[in-house]
C-alpha positions in Angstrom: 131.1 90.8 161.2 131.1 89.9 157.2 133.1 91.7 154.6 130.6 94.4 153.6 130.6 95.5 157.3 134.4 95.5 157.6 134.3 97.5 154.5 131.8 100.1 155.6 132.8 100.2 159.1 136.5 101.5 157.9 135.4 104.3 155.5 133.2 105.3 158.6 136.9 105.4 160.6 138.1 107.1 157.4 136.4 109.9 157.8 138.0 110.3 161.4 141.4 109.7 160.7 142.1 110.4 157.0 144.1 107.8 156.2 146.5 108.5 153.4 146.2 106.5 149.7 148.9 103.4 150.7 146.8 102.8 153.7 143.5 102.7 151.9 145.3 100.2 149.6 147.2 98.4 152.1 143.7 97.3 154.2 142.0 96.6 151.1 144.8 94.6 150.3 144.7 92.5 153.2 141.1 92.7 153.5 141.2 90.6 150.0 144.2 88.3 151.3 142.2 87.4 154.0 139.4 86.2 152.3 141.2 83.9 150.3 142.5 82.5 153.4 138.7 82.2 154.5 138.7 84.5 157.4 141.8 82.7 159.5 142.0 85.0 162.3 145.8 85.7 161.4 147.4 85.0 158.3 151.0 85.6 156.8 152.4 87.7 153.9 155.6 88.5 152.4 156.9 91.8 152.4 158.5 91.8 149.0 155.5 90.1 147.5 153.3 93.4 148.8 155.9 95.8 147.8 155.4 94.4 144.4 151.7 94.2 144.2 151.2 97.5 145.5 154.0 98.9 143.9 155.3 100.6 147.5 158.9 100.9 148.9 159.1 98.5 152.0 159.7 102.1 153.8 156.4 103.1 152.5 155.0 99.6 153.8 156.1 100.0 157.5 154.8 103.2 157.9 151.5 102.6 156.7 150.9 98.9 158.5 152.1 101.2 161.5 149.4 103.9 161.3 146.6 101.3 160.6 147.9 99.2 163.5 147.9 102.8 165.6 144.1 103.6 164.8 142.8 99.9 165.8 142.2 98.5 161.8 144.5 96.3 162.0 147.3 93.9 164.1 150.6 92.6 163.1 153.6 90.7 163.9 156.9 90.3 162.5 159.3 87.4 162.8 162.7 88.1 163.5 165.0 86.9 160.3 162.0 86.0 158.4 160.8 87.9 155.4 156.9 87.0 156.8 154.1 89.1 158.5 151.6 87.3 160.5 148.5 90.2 160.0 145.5 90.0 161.8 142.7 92.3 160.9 141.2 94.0 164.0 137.1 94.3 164.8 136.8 97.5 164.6 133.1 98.0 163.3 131.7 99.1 167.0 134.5 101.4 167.9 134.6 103.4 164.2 130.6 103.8 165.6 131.1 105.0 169.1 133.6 107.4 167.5 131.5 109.1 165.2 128.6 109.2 168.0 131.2 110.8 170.1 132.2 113.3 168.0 128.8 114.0 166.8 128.0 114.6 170.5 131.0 116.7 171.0 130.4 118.7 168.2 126.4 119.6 169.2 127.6 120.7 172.8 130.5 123.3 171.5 128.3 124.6 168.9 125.6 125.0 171.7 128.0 126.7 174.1 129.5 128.7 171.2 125.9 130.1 170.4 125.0 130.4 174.1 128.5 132.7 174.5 128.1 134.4 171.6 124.3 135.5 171.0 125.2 138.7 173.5 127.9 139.9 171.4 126.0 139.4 167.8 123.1 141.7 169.2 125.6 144.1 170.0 127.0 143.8 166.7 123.9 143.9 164.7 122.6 146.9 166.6 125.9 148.9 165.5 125.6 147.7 162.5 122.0 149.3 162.0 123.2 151.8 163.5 125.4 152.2 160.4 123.1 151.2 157.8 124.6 148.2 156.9 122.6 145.2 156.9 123.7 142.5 159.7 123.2 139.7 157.0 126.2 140.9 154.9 129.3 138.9 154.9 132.2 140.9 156.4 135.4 140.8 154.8 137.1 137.0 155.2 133.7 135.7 156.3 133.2 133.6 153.5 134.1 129.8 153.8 137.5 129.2 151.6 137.1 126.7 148.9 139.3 123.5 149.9 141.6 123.0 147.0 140.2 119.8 144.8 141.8 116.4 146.5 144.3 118.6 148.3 145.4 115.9 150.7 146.0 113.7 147.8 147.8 116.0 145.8 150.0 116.6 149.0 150.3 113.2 149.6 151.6 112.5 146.1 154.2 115.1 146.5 155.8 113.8 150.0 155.8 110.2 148.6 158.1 111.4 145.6 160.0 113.6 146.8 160.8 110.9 149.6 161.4 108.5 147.2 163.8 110.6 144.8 166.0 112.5 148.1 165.6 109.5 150.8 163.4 111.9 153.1 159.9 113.8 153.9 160.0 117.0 152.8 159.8 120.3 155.4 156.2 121.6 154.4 155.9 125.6 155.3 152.7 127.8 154.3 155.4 128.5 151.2 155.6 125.7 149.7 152.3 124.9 149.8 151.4 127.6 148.0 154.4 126.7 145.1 152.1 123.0 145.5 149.2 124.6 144.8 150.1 127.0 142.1 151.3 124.2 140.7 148.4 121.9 140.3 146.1 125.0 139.6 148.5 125.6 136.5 147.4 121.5 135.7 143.8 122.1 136.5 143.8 125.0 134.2 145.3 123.2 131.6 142.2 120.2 131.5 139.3 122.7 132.4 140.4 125.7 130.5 142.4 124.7 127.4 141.3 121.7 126.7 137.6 121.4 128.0 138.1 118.1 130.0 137.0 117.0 133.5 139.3 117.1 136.3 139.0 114.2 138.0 141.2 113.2 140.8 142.6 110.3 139.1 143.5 113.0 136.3 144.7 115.3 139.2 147.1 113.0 140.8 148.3 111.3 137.9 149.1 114.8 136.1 151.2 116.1 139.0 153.3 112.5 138.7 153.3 112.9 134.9 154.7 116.8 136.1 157.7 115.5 138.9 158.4 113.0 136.1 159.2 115.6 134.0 160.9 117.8 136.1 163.0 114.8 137.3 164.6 114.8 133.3 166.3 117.5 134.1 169.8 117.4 136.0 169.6 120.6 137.6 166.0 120.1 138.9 166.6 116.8 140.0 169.3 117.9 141.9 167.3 121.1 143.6 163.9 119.2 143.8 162.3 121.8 145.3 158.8 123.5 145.0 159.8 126.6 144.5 161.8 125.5 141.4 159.2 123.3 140.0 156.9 126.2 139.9 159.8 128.7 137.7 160.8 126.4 135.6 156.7 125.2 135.3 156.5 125.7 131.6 160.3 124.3 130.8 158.8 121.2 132.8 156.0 121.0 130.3 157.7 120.9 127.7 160.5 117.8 128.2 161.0 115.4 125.2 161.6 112.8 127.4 164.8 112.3 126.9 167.1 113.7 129.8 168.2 117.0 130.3 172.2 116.7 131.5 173.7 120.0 131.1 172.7 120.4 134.7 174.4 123.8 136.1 171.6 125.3 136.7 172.5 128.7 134.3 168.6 128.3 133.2 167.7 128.7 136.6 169.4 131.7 137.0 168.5 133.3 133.8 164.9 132.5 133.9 164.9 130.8 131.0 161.8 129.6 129.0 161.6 127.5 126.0 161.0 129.4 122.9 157.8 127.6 121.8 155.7 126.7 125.1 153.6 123.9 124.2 151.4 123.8 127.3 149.0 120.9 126.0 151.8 118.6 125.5 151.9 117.0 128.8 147.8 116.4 128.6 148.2 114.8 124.6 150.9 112.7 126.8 148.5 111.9 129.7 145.9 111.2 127.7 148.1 108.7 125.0 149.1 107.3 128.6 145.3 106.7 129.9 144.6 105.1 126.9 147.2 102.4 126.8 146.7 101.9 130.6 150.5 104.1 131.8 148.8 105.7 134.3 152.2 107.6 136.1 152.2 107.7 139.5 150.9 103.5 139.7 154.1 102.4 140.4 
């Protein structure tokens, strides 16, 4: 197994078990420490000296060296008083192909059944719907496929990584805060595709909603009720922080629904886009 293979073989897993962004980077970080070790078949690393070069809390380290080790990529061992890892990178080329056979397989046979099952009932329901002069090829109402949010899991994953950071825990996740999430970053989108006529790429995506919590996290008040539902009232107050912070704190603004007087809402993209250019992207910490 060579180092193309290893790389192929675990965007192939990938697909199977979404790994989140600190994972990605965490294997491709070891992938590349093992190299320059010329493929030992365990090496050691220093926590702190990952945490700084991937710019990840040591919390944020475990848990992602935990899920690669839980789906096979990866084995490690730590040394009790020592701030060493002994890593060992797992072959897992043949099983990220049996898994993806096996859950082409699977797939074909519950379609097949489905289809078996279901061809009785969809000649019953085309014949009433002849019946009724409506044409069995229209879509009835909800039957058309919902269009996944652009790099939703990202966006999510960017959220629960900050607000972690900033309160000390993962944040509860209902259908409603979602939706506060997602108006959110469609407010952002709108701002590149809409206002200013720019492409909204998911490095532009993620680092917008960072450059957004950074914003929000100025303010006393907000950073004190760091909650979704907040972030999405106060969304154009957000926008419009000086970067200085906000102390007055007591939240009266909150209760008044208050809004600046002047909203500037392309502010935050002049910002983003001063930041891209001098290489501060937010969010690479």
């Amino acid at each position: 197994m060579n180092y193309i293979e290893l790389i192929k073989a675990f965007w192939r897993l990938h697909e199977q078990e979404e790994f989140s962004t600190n994972e990605i980077a965490l294997f491709f970080y070891l992938l590349e420490v093992n190299n320059i070790t010329s493929w030992s078949s365990s090496f050691k690393r220093n926590n702190s000296k990952i945490n700084v070069d991937l710019g990840m809390s040591y919390k944020v380290l475990r848990n992602s060296r935990n899920r690669l080790k839980q789906s096979g990529v990866i084995d490690f061992k730590t040394i009790n008083g020592s701030p060493n890892t002994q890593y060992t990178l797992m072959t897992f080329v043949n099983r990220a192909e049996v898994r993806a056979e096996v859950r082409a397989e699977v797939k074909d046979e519950v379609r097949a059944e489905v289809r078996a099952r279901s061809g009785q009932t969809k000649d019953k329901l085309n014949s009433k719907l002849k019946l009724n002069n409506i044409s069995p090829e229209a879509n009835a109402p909800g039957d058309e496929k919902k269009e996944k949010f652009p790099f939703w899991n990202s966006l999510v994953e960017v959220w629960f990584n900050r607000y972690e950071m900033h309160v000390g825990q993962k944040p509860t996740f209902p259908s409603s805060a979602a939706k506060n999430l997602k108006d959110i970053c469609s407010k952002l989108r709108k701002l590149y595709k809409d206002k200013n006529k720019l492409d909204w790429t998911e490095v532009k995506a993620l680092a917008s909603l960072n450059k957004f919590l950074d914003n929000a996290l100025l303010d006393k008040w907000l950073a004190d009720n760091f909650l979704l539902t907040n972030l999405n009232s106060q969304f154009d107050k957000i926008l419009n922080q000086n970067g200085k912070s906000n102390n007055t704190g007591n939240g009266s603004d909150q209760r008044q629904g208050y809004k600046p007087a002047v909203v500037d809402s392309e502010k935050l993209v002049r910002d983003l886009t001063t930041d891209f250019e001098n290489g501060n992207i937010p969010g690479a910490y």
